[in-house]
VOGU-3710 file (C-alpha; in Angstrom, 3 decimals, decimal comma):
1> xxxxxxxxxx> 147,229/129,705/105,211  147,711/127,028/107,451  151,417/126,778/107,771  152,085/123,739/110,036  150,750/121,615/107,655  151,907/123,311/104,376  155,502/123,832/105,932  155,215/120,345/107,779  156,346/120,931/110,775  156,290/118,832/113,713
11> xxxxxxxxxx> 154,013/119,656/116,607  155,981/117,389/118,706  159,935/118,294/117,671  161,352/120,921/120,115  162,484/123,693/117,291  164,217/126,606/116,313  162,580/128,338/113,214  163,906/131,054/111,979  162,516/133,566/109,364  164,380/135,648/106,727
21> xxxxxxxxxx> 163,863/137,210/103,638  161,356/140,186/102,740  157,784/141,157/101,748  155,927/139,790/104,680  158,142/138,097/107,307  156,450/140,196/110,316  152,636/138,872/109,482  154,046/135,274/108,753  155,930/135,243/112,047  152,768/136,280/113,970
31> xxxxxxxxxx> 150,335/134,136/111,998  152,258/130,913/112,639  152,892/131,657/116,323  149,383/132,081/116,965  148,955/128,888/115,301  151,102/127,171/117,400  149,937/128,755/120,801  146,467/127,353/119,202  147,672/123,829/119,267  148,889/124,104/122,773
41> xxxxxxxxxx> 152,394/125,228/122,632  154,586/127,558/124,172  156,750/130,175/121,463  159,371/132,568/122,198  159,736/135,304/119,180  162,345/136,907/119,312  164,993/138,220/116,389  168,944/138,122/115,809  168,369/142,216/114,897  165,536/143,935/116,191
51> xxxxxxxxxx> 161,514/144,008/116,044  158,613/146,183/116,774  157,070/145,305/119,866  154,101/143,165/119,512  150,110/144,510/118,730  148,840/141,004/119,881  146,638/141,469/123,483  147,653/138,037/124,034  151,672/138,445/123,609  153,710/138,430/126,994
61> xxxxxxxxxx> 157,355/140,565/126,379  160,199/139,350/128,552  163,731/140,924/128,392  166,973/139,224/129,267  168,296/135,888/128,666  168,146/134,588/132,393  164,815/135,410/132,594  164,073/133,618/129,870  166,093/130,229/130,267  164,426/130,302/133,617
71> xxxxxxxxxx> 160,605/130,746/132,313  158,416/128,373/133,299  154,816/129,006/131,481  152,212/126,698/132,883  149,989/126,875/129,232  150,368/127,472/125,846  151,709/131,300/125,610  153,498/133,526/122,681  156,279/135,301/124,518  157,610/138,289/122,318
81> xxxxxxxxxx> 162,111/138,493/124,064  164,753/140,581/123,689  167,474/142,415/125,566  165,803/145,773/125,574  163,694/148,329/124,335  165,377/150,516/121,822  164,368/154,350/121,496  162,220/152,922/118,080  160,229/150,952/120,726  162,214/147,672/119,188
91> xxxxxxxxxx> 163,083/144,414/121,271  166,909/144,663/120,732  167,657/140,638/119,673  170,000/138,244/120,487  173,329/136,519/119,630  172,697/133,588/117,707  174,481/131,503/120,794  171,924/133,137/123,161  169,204/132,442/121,150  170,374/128,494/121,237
101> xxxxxxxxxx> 170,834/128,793/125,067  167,418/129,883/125,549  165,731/127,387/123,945  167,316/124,614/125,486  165,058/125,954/128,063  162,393/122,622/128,199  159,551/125,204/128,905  159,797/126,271/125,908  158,564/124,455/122,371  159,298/126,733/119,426
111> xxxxxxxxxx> 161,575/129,708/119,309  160,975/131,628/116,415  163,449/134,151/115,164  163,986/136,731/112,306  167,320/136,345/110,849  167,133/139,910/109,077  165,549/143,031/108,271  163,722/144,730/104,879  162,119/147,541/106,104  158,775/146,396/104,872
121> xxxxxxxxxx> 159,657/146,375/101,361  159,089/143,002/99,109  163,001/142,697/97,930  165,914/142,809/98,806  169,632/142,396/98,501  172,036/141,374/101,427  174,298/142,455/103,092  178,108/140,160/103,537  176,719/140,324/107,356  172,985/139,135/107,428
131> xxxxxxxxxx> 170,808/137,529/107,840  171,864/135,752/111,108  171,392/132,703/111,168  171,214/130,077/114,556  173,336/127,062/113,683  170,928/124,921/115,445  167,971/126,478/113,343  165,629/123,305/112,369  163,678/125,136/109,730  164,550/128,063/107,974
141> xxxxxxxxxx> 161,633/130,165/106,675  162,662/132,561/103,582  159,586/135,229/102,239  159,853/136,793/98,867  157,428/139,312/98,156  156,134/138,973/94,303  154,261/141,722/94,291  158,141/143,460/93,514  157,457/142,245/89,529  156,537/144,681/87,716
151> xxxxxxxxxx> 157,793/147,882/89,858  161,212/150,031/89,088  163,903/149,828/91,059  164,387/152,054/93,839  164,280/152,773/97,369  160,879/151,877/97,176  160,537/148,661/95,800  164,242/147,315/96,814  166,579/147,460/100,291  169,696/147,678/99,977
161> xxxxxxxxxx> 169,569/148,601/96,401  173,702/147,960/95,665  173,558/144,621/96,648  170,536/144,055/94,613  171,835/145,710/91,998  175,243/143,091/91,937  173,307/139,808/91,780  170,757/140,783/89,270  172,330/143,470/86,812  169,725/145,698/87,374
171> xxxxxxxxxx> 170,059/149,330/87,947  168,434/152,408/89,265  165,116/152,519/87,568  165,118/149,327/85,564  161,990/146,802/86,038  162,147/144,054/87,800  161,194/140,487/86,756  160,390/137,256/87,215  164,352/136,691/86,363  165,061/138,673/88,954
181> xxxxxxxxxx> 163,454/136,677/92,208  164,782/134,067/90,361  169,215/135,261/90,516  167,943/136,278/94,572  166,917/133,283/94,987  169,912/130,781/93,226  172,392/133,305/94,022  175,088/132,265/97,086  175,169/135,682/97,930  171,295/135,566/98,127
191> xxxxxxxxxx> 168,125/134,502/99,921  169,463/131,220/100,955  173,221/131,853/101,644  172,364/130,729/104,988  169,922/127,915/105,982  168,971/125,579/108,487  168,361/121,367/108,656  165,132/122,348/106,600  164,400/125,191/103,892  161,771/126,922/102,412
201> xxxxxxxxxx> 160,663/129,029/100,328  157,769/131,137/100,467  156,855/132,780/97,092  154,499/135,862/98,969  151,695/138,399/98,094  151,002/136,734/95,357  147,365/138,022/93,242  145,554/136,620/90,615  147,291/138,478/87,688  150,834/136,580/89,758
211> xxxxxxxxxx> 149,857/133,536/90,021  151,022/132,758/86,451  154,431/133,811/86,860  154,821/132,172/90,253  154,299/128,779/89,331  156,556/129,197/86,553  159,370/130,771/88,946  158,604/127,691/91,375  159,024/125,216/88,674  162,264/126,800/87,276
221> xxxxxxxxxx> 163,866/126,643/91,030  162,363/123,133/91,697  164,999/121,650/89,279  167,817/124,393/90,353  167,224/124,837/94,158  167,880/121,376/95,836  168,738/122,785/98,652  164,810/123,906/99,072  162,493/121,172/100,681  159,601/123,222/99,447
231> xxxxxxxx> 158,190/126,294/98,090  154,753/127,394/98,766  153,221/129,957/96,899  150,732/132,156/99,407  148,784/135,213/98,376  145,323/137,016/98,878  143,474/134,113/96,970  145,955/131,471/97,016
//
């Protein structure tokens, strides 16, 4: 999917973007930095918890704020930061007020950041201290993953199942629905208790047999959600 244009961002607007959510965040992250790098510009990735180092031949890893506020790329690079390298072989992220120092950095174009963590499963519920948020985030990027409808509820299908569990009234075991990514999605205590100047919503891993029940989920949070500029619905096919 081509998300510059379906997200409509602005090739020439210094940014920060910053990605939260579940079911997919990692390959959306590293498919729309390698679309920007494409078009010429220069991205920092980096996170406000912490990330697996990058697979990408073409990803530079820097550590340390100084270093970074004092970068100076002469082309369009993806630059994978962080304070250190955990004993997970993680980049250990930033404050949210580093983050902000570092890309006032005029080298840089985008700095893209993940606000929170899922451990690769397609739902979740939050925490009272994630995600993290910049407060000078432009665009805020939240993933759902569909392909949750349908499963039970466990450790599985859900992180943090408790908090989960306290927006939707589901329990151990129960099936989740359409409903369901519905109360994550309106709930303050959910996908979008924080956001940014722009927000949206990414409906994710979406297949034929989902594509049904996503439209009718995005049409039920069009005329609930104002505080989403747009949802896009992205799967295999879509």
């Amino acid at each position: 999917m081509d998300f510059i244009n379906e997200l409509n961002i602005d090739l020439n607007q210094k940014s920060i973007i910053t990605v939260t959510g579940s079911g997919g965040k990692t390959t959306l992250i590293s498919e729309l930095a390698e679309l920007l790098v494409k078009m010429g510009k220069k991205v920092v990735i980096t996170t406000t918890t912490r990330i697996y180092l990058p697979r990408s031949n073409h990803a530079i890893t820097v550590l340390g704020e100084t270093m970074l506020t004092q970068l100076r790329p002469q082309h369009q690079c993806m630059v994978f930061a962080g304070k250190g390298i955990t004993t997970e072989n993680k980049l250990e992220g930033f404050s949210s007020e580093e983050i902000v120092r570092i890309h006032k950095n005029p080298s840089i174009d985008f700095t893209i950041v993940e606000g929170d963590g899922s451990k690769m499963l397609p739902v979740k519920g939050y925490a009272f201290y994630e995600p993290v948020v910049p407060d000078m985030t432009d665009i805020l990027i939240s993933v759902i993953g569909l392909n949750a409808v349908g499963k039970a509820v466990s450790e599985k299908s859900v992180h943090r199942i408790s908090e989960f569990e306290k927006i939707t009234g589901k329990g151990y075991g129960d099936i989740i629905d359409k409903g369901d990514i519905i109360k994550l999605i309106l709930s303050p205590a959910g996908y979008f208790k924080c956001r940014g100047k722009k927000n949206y919503l990414i409906l994710n891993q979406v297949n034929d047999c989902m594509y049904h029940d996503s439209c009718e989920i995005m049409q039920e949070l069009i005329g609930k959600a104002l505080y989403i500029d747009k949802i896009v619905i992205n799967g295999v096919n879509q």
